[in-house]
N, C-alpha and C positions, 0 to 999 in steps of 0.2 A: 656122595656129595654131588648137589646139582654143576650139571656144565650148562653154562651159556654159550649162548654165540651171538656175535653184532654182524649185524649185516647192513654197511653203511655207505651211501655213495649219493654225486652231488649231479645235478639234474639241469637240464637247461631247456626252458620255455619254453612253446612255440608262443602261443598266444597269452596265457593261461590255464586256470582249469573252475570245473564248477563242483561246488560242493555244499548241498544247500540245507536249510535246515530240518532237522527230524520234526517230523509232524505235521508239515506246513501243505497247504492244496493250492489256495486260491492266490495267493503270495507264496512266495518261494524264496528269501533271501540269502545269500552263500554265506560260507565262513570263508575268511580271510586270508587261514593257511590250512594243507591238509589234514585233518581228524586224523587221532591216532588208528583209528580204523582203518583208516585208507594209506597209510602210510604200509600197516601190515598188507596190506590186498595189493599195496603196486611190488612189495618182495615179493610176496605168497603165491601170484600167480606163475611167474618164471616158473621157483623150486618147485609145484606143483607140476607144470610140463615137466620139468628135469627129472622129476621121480616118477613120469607118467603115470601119474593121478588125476579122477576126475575133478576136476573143480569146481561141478557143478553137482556135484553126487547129493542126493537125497533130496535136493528142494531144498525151498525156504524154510528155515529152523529157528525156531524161539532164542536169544542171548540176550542176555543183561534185559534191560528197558528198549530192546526194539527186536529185531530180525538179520538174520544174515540169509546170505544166498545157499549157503550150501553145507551137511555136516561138515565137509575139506573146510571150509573157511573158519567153521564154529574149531573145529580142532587147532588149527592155529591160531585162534585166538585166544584157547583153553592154555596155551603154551607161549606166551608172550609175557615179558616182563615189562617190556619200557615199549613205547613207539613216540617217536617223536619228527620234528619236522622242522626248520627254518630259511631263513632268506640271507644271503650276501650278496654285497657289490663287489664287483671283482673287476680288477684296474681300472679302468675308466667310466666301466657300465657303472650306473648307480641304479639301476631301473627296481622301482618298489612296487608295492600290489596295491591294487585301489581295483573295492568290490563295488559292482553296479547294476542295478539294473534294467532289465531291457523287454521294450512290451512285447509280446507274444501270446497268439493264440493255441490254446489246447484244444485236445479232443475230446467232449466234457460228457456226451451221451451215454458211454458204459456205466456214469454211475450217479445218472438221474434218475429218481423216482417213477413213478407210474404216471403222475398230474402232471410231472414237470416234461416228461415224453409226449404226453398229452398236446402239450401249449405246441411243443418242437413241428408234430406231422402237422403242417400247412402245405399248401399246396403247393406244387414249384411256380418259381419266377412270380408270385402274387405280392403284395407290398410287406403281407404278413410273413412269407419262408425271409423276406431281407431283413424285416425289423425285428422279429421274433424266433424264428427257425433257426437264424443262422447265429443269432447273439447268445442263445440258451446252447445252442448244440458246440457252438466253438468259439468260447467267450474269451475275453482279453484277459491277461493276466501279465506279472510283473514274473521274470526269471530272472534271477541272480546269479552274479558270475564272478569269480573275480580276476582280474585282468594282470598279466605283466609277461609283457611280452620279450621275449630272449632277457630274461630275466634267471636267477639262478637259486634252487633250494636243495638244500639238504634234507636229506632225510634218514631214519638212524634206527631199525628193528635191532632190539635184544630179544632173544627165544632160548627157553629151558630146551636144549636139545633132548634131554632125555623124557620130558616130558612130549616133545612132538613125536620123538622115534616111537613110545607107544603110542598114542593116540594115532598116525599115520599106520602102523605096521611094518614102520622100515628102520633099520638098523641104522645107529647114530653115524657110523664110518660110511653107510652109503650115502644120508645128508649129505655127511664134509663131503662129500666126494664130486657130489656135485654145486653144493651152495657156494665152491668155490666160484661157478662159472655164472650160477643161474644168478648172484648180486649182481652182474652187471645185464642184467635180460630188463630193469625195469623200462618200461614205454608209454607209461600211463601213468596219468594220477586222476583221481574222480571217475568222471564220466569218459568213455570211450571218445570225447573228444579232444580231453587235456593229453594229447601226446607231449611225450619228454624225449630228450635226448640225454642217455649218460655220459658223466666226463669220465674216462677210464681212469686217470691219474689219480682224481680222488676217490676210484670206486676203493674199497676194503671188505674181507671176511675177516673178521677176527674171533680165533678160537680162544676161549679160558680167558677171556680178560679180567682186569681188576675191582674188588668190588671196594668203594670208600666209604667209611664209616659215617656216621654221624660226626659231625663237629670238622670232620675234612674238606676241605675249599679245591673246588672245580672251577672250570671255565668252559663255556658253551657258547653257542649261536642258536640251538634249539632249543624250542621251551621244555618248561617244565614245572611239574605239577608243585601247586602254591604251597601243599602241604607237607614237603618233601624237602626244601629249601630256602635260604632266606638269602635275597641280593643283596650282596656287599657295592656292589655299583648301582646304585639305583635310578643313578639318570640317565642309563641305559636299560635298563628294566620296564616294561609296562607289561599290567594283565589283561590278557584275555579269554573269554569265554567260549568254550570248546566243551561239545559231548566224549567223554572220555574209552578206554577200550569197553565197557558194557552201556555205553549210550548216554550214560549220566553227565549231568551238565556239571561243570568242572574251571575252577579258573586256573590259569596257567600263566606263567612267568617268561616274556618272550623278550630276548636281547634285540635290540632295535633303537635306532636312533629316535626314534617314534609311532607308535605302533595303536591300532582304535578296531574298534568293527567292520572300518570299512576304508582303511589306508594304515598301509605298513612301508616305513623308508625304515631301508637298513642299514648295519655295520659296514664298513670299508672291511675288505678282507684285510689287509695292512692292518688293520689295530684290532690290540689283543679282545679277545672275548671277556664279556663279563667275567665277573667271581660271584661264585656263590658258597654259599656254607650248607653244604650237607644236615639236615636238622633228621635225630632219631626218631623211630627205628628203620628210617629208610638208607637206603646206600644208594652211591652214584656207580656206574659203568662206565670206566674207562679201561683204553688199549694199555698195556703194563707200557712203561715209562712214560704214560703220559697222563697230564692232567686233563683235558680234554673230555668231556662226560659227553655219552654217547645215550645219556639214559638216567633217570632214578627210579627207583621200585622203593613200595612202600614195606 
């Protein structure tokens, strides 16, 4: 019988974090709230040191519709059930995400052509290296960010332990042993500039949790896949579109007072979380005695 494990805990801003879209060069615009990808990569790195494993082992590796950095990362994501992510206001803070962005120049020469290098070599300091040299070599462009600062999200990995102990090579008791500690090591989300801070209180491992059926009614703050569940509160419901754990684009069901592409106000921690209805053959992950779904898998 498969064992799970949740690995959950709730994160505070500095700034925000960037997270931008698959594909994109010359424009770069962010998602709104973390990719289930990156949700698993701010756990996976910790338990990765904790198990002193490389996390960069093999290079860049083919998954789903895009790439990861590393076999370590492709394997926990071989072994991932749910990854999810949200936002709450908590006492007084209301502070929500609003994505923006901001102009910046790249450094665009490693991946011009032969003609287009050609126009670049002008001479220095002539009127041509100002107007031509320097606009082709390190052209403007739009980076996307999205913004909330000491702001607060949750985040929420479920993983087939028995499916990471093989794919890793390490025994499921030596995981527990240490995912106890390494849930609260996360310090990142996205790019190594969205540092985070964990709240202990609400970090969590939870071993063997409950899995709910179809037709069974949860409550969340994080989204969750459109396909999986139907909102019983809908005026606190809006979707949005997210590349899901193999990259594909995905809509998703996010609790929110108000939520778009590119502004999210959220839930007062005081009132209850949405309901939702478990729709088959998917189940929800929740902690036993609680309704609280930390996850759905299809």
């Amino acid at each position: 019988m498969t064992q799970l494990r949740v690995f959950y805990t709730r994160v505070n801003l500095t700034w925000g974090f960037a997270l931008r879209f698959k594909g994109t060069s010359a424009s770069q615009p962010a998602y709104p709230l973390p990719t289930p990808t990156s949700v698993v990569g701010a756990f996976a790195y910790p338990l990765a040191r904790a198990l002193n494993i490389n996390s960069y082992a093999g290079g860049f590796v083919e998954w789903g519709e895009g790439r990861v950095l590393s076999n370590t990362m492709k394997a926990f994501l071989e072994s991932t059930v749910s990854a999810s992510a949200g936002i709450v206001a908590t006492g007084q803070r209301g502070v929500g995400i609003a994505v923006y962005s901001e102009m910046g120049r790249i450094i665009a020469v490693p991946y011009k052509g032969a003609t287009e290098l050609g126009r670049i070599k002008k001479p220095l300091f002539t009127d041509e290296f100002y107007t031509e040299s320097l606009t082709r070599a390190m052209p403007v462009q739009a980076m996307g960010s999205a913004y909330a600062p000491g702001g607060y999200l949750e985040l929420s990995w479920v993983v087939d332990v028995d499916q990471l102990s093989k794919e890793l090579g390490v025994s499921v008791e030596a995981i527990d042993k240490v995912a106890e500690k390494a849930v609260y090591g996360a310090v990142r989300v996205g790019s190594k500039e969205g540092i985070v801070a964990v709240e202990p209180s609400y970090t969590k491992f939870v071993k063997n949790p409950v899995k709910v059926n179809g037709g069974g009614k949860i409550r969340t703050r994080l989204y969750l896949d459109t396909n999986c569940v139907e909102p019983l509160d809908p005026a606190y419901t809006f979707e949005i579109a997210l590349p899901d754990l193999k990259y594909r684009g995905r809509l998703f069901y996010l609790p929110a007072l108000s939520a778009s592409k590119v502004l999210v106000i959220p839930l007062r921690e005081a009132a209850s979380p949405p309901l939702f209805r478990v729709l088959s053959p998917c189940k929800a992950i929740c902690a036993p005695g609680e309704n609280y779904a930390y996850g759905v898998s299809p």
